[in-house]
N, C-alpha and C positions, 0 to 999 in steps of 0.2 A: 434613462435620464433621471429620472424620479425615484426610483429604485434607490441610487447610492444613498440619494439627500434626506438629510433628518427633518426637513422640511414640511414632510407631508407625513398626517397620520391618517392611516386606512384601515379602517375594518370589513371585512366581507358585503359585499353590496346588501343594499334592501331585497329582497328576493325579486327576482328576475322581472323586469318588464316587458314585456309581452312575449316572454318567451316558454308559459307553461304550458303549453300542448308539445314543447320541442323535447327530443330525449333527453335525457339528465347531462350526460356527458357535453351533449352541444347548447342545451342550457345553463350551464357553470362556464363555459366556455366565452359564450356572447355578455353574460353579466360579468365575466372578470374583464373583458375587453371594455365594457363600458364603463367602468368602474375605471381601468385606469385610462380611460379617454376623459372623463371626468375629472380627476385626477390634474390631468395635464392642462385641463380648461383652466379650474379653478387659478394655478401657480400663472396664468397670465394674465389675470385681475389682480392689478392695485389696492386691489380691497381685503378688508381682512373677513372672511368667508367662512364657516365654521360646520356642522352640520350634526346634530348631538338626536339623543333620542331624548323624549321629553320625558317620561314618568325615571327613567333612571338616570340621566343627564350624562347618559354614557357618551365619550366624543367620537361618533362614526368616520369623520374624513375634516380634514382643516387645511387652508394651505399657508404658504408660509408669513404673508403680514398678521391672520391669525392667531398661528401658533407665537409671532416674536411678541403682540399686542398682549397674549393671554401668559409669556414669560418673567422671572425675573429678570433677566437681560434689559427689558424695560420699564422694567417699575411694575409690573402689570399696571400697564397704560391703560388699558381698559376696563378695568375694575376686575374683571375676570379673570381666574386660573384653571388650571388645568391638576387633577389633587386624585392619583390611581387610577387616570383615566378617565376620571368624569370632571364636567365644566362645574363649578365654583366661585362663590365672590371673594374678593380680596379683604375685603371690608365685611366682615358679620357682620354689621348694621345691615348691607343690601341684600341680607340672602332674601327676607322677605319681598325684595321688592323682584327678587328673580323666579322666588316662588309664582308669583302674579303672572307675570308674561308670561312663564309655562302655563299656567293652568288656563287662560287666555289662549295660549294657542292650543292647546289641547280639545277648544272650542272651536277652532279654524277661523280665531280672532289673530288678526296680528297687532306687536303693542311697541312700543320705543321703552326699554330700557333703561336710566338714567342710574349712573353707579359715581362712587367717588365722593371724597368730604369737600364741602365748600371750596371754591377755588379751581378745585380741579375736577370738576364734574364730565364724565364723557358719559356718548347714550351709545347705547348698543342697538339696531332694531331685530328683532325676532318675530322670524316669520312661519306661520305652520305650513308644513307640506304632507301632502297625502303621503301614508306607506299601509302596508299591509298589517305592519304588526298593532298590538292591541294602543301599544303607547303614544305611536305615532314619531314622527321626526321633525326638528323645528329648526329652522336656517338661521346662526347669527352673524348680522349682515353689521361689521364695525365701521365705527369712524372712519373719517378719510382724514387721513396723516396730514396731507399738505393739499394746496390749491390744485397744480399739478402736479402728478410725478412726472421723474428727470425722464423716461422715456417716451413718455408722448411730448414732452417738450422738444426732445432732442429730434425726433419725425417733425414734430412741425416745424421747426427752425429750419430745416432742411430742406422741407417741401417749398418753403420760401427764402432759397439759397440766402438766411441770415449770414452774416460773417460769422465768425468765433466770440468777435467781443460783443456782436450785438446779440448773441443769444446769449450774454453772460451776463447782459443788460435788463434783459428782456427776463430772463429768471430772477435777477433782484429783482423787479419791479413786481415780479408776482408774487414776490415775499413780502410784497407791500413796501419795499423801502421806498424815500422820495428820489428824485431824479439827485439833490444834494445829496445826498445819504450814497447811493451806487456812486456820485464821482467819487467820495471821500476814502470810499471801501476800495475802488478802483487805484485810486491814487494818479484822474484826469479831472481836469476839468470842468465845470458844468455845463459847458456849453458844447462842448465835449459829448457827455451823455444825452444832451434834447437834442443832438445832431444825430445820436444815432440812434435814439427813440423817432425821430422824424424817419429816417432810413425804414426803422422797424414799419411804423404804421404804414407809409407808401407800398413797402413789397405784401402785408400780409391786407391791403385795404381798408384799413381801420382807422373811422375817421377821429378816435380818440384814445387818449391811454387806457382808458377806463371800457371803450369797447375789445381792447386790445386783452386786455385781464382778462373780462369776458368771456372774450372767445376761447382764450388759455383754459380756462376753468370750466371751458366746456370740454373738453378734449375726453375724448376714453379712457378712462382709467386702465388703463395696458404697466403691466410690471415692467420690470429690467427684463432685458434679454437672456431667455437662457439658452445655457451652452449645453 
């Protein structure tokens, strides 16, 4: 499944967890399996997930909101690139400030990130994780894109048999439009949309819009479905 897609970068596991007393042959074995059970975790989080070594900023494993957040395809949204392999700032101005959180986590400090010129600032957080090697390895845990994503929306609308147009209601609203704003977009009514915002709150029990968002934005971050 992961194999075909350009989506995931992987380098050889960190050396094996708890597998050195095993013979060689069946400890390459249980680390390549875990490594692409890992793998497959990662590409079902929302999140853009990263997983670099810190004294060389080499990229060990990314999944894909990472890799498209750290692309030109998106601006490098996130301040960061990807330049022969290893993580980099967009912005020379930030290398220093990425200098910092490595050396921070190098300390088994974790730091927030903050990259980007005025206006369009995003924060990346970086988090130190144990490994065996001297440099050690540091998780960059990105922004979240949107309130929810479409796939845990699309599970909860369901879990509470919404209609079609109320969960097409129910996702502008999390876009923050007002109830005018979705009839406008819709091309109904306003009375129209607080009828089916009333619909919405009765099935999911929400005694407000605003609990309603809420609960939306608490949802799992779970990706699109893959095939």
């Amino acid at each position: 499944m992961l194999e075909s897609s350009a989506s995931v970068h992987a380098a050889p596991a960190p050396a094996a967890w708890g597998t050195a007393a095993l013979p060689v042959n069946e400890s390459q074995r249980l680390a390549a399996n875990a490594t692409a059970l890992l793998r497959c975790v990662l590409e079902h989080v929302d999140y853009g997930l990263a997983l670099i070594s810190i004294a060389s900023r080499r990229l060990r494993l990314a999944n894909a909101p990472a890799l498209l957040a750290m692309s030109a395809d998106s601006g490098h949204s996130s301040g960061l690139m990807v330049a022969a392999g290893e993580v980099c700032t967009f912005h020379p101005q930030d290398e220093r400030a990425l200098d910092r959180s490595l050396t921070l986590a190098r300390t088994g400090v974790r730091d927030l990130l903050t990259l980007g010129p005025a206006g369009r600032r995003t924060t990346v957080a970086v988090v130190p994780l144990c490994g065996p090697e001297d440099d050690g390895h540091a998780l960059l845990i990105f922004a979240r894109r949107r309130l929810c994503d479409a796939s845990a929306l699309a599970l909860f609308a369901r879990s509470h048999d919404l209609t079609a147009a109320e969960s097409n209601v129910l996702a502008a609203v999390c876009e923050g439009l007002r109830p005018h704003e979705v009839a406008s977009q819709h091309g109904v009514q306003v009375s129209t949309v607080r009828s089916q915002l009333l619909s919405i709150r009765q099935k999911t029990r929400c005694g407000s819009i605003r609990e309603l968002v809420q609960t939306v934005s608490l949802l799992p971050p779970m990706a699109r479905h893959l095939n």
